[in-house]
C-alpha positions as CSV (number, residue, x, y, z in Angstrom):
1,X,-167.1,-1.8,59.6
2,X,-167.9,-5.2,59.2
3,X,-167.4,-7.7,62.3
4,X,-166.3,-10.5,60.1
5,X,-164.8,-12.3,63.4
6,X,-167.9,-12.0,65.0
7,X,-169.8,-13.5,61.7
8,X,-167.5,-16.4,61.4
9,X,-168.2,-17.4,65.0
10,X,-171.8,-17.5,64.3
11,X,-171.5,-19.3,61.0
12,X,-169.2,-22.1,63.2
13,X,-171.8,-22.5,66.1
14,X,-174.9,-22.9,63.3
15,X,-173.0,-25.7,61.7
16,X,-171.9,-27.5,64.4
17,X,-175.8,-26.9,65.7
18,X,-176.4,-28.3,62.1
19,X,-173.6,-31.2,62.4
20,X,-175.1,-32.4,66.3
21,X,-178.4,-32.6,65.0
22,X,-177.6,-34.7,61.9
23,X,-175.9,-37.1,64.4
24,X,-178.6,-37.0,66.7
25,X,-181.0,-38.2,64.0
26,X,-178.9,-40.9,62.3
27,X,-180.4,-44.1,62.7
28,X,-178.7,-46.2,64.6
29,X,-181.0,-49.2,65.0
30,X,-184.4,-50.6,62.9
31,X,-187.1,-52.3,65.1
32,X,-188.2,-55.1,62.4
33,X,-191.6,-57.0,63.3
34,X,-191.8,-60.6,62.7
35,X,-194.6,-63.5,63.0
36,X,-192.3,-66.7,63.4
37,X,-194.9,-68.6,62.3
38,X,-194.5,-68.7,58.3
39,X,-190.8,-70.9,56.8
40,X,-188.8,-70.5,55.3
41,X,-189.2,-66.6,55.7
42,X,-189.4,-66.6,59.9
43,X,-190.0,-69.0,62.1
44,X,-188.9,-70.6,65.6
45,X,-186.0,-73.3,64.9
46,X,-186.9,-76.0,67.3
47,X,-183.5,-77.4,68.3
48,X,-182.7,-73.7,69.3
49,X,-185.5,-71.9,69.6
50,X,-184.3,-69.0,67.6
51,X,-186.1,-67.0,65.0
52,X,-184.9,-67.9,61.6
53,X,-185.8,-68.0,57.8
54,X,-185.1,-66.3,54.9
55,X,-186.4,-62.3,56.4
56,X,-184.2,-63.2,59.4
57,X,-181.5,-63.5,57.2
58,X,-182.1,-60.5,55.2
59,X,-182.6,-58.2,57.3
60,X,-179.4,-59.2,58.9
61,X,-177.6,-58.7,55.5
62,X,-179.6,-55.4,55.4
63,X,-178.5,-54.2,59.3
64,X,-174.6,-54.4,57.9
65,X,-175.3,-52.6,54.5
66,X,-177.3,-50.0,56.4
67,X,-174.9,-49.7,59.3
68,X,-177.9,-50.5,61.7
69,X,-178.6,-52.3,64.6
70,X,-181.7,-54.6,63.9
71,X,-184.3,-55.3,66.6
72,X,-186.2,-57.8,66.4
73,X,-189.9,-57.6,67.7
74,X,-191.9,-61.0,67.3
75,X,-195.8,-60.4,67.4
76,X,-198.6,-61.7,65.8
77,X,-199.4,-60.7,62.3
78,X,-202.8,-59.2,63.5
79,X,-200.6,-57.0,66.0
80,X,-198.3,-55.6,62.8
81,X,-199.7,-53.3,61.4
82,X,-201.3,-51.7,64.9
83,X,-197.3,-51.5,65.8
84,X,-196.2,-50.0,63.1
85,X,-199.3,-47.2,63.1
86,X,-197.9,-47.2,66.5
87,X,-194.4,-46.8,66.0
88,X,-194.0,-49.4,68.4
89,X,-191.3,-51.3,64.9
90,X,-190.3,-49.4,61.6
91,X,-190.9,-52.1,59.3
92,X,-193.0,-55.2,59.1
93,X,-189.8,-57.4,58.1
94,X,-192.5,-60.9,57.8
95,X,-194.2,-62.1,54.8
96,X,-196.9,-59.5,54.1
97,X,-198.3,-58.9,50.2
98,X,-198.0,-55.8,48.6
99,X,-201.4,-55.0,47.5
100,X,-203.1,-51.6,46.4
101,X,-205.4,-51.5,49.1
102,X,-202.9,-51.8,52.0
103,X,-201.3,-48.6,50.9
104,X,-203.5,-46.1,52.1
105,X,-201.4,-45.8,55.0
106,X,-198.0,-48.4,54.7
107,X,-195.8,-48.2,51.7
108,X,-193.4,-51.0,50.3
109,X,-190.0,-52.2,49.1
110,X,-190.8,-55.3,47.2
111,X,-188.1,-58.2,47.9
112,X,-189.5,-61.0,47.2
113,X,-192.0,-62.6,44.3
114,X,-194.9,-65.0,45.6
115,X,-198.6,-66.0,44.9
116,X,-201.4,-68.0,46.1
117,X,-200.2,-72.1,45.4
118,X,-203.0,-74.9,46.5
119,X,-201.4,-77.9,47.6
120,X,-202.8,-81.6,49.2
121,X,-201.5,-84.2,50.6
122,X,-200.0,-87.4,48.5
123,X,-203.0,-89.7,49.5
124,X,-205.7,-86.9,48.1
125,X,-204.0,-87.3,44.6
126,X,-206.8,-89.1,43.4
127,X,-209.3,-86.4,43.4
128,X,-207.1,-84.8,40.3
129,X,-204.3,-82.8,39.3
130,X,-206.2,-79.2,39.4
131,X,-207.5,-76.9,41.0
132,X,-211.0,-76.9,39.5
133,X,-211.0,-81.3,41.1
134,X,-211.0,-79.4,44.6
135,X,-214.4,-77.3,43.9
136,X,-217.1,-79.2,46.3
137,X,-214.5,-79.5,48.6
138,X,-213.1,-78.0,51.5
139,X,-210.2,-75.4,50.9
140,X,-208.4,-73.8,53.8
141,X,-206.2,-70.9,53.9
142,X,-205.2,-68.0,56.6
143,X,-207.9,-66.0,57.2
144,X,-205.8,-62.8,57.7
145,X,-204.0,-62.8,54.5
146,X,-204.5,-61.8,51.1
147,X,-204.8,-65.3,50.0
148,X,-208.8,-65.9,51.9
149,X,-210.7,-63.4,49.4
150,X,-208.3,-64.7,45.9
151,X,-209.2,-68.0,47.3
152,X,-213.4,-66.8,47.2
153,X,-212.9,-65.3,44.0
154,X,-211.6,-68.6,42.7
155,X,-214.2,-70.2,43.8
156,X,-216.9,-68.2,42.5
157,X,-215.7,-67.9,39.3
158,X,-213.8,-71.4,38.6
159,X,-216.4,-73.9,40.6
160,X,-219.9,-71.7,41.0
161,X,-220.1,-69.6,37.5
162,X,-218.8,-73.3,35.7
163,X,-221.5,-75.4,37.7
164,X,-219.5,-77.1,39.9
165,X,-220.5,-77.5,43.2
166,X,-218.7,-74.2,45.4
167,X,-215.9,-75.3,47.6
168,X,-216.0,-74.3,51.5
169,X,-213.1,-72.2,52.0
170,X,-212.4,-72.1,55.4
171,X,-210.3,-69.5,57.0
172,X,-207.5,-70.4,59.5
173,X,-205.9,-69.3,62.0
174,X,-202.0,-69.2,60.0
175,X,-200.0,-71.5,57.7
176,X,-199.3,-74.3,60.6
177,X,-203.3,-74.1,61.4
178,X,-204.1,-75.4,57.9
179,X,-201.2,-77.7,57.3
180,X,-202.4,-79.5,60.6
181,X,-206.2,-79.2,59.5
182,X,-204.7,-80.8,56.1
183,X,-202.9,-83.3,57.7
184,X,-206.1,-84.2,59.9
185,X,-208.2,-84.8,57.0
186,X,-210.4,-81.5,57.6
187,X,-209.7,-79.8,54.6
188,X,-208.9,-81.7,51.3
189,X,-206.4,-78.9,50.0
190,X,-204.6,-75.8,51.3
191,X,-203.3,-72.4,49.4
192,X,-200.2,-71.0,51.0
193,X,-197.3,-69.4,49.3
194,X,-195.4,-71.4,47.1
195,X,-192.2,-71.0,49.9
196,X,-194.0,-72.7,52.4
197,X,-195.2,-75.3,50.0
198,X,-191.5,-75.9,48.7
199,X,-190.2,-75.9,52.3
200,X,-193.0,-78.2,53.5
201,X,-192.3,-80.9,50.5
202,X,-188.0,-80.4,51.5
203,X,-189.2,-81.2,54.9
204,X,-191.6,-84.2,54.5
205,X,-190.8,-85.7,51.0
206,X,-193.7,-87.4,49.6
207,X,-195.7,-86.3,51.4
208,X,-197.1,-83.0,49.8
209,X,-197.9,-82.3,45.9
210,X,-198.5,-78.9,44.2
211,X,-201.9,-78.5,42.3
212,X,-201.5,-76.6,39.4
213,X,-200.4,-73.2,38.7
214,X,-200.3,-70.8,41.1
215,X,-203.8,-69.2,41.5
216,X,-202.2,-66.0,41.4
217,X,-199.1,-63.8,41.3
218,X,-198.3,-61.3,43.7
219,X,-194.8,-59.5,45.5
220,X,-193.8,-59.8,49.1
221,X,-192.4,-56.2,50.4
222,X,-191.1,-54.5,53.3
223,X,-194.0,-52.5,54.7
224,X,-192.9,-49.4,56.4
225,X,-195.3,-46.5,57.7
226,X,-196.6,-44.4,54.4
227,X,-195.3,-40.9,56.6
228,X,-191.9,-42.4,57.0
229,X,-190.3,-42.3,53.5
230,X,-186.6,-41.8,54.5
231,X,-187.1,-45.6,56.4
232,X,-188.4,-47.0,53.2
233,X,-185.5,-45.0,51.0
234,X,-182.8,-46.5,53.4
235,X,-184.4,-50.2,53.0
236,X,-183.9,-49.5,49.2
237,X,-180.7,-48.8,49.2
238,X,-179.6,-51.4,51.7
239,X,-181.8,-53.8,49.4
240,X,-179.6,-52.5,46.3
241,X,-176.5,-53.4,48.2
242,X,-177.2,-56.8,48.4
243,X,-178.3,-57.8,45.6
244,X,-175.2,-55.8,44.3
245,X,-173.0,-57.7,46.3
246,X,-174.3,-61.0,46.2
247,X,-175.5,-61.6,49.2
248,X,-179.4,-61.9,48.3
249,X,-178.7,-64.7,45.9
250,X,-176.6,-66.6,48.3
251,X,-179.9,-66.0,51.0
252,X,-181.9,-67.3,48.2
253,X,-179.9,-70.2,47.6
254,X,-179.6,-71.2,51.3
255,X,-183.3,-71.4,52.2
256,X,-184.6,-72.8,47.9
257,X,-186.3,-69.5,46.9
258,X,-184.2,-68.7,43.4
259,X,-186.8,-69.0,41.0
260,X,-189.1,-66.1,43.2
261,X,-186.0,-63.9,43.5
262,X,-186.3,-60.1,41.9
263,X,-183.7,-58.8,39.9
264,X,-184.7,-55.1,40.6
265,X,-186.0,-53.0,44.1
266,X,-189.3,-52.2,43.5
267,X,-191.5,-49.7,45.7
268,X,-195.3,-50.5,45.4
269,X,-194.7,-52.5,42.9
270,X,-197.2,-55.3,43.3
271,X,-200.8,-56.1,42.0
């Protein structure tokens, strides 16, 4: 004869095994990693010291939909990617491009649409309206981003293959580097984002002046270890949420980035 009582009791202790486990594994907090060096998306605020910007915003929207606790980890953008191979954060939550070649080992939840915007100052106006007036001069942009080797091809094709003389792009050390080497007369233009452009123009009216189109297009994502999927699934639907509810738009509104918003979650999505 069967021991059916005997049975059940197993059957109760492997799914309460089961039900522990699933507890025990619930996420109950997300270590974000953030350069605070890049507005609107994170930056100090100087009265308060206090990261803010648009990602900071986010990704506190994002803690709520996901029932999370977010943890902020401010670093340098060299030290963001070694901390997430690490698993020191589980997401890069700052401005980083989603390009092919950085998923070999990071995957991403696209949030955001930007590109590669040269700017100047008011009083460097005179040398023209665009970009191709800047070639023969010098052009500065972060070293460390995506933007350095668009900003060489531009150059290559745009100023050397038309015969113009070839601009000296210069790589910096960040966005604040080459606004200050702008500012300073060191560089006669700067490509940056078009949100740090737009915040840099709200913050200094006439000041700054867009130069043409943007050089290129291109999507800002979440970047999350390419191993860890069920982080990157939980981003997208916490991502969902908000723009579902929204939240995202009213983000978008507060810090002027509307006309970059997406009107989808997109994983890998960008070029």
């Amino acid at each position: 004869m069967l021991d059916l009582s005997n049975k059940a009791s197993m059957l109760f202790a492997a799914l309460s095994m089961a039900a522990c486990c699933n507890v025990a594994q619930a996420r109950e907090t997300l270590n974000v990693g953030v350069e605070a060096t890049y507005p609107p998306m994170s930056y100090r605020d100087p009265a308060t010291n206090q990261s803010v910007g648009f990602n900071i915003d986010l990704f506190d929207a994002l803690g709520k939909a996901m029932n999370v606790e977010i943890k902020y980890q401010e670093m340098t953008f060299e030290q963001l990617t070694s901390s997430l191979k690490t698993g020191r954060i589980d997401v890069i939550g700052t401005a980083i491009t989603d390009l092919p070649k950085r998923r070999t080992d990071m995957t991403f939840v696209d949030y955001l649409q930007t590109g590669a915007q040269m700017f100047t100052t008011v009083r460097n106006t005179s040398l023209g309206s665009a970009p191709e007036a800047f070639c023969g001069k010098n052009i500065g942009t972060p070293r460390t981003t995506n933007y350095y080797p668009e900003v060489m091809a531009w150059n290559d094709t745009h100023c050397v293959a038309a015969g113009k003389p070839a601009a000296t792009v210069q790589g910096t050390a960040g966005a604040s580097a080459a606004r200050l080497d702008l500012q300073q007369e060191r560089l006669a233009a700067v490509v940056l984002g078009p949100e740090y452009v737009k915040y840099l123009i709200s913050q200094e009216p006439n000041t700054y002046v867009l130069i043409g189109q943007p050089l290129s297009l291109h999507h800002f994502g979440f970047a999350v270890d390419k191993a860890k999927t069920d982080v990157r699934d939980d981003l997208v639907k916490g991502l969902q949420t908000v723009i579902r509810d929204g939240t995202y738009q009213t983000i978008l509104k507060k810090w002027n980035l509307e006309s970059q918003a997406v009107s989808e979650v997109m994983v890998d999505g960008g070029k």
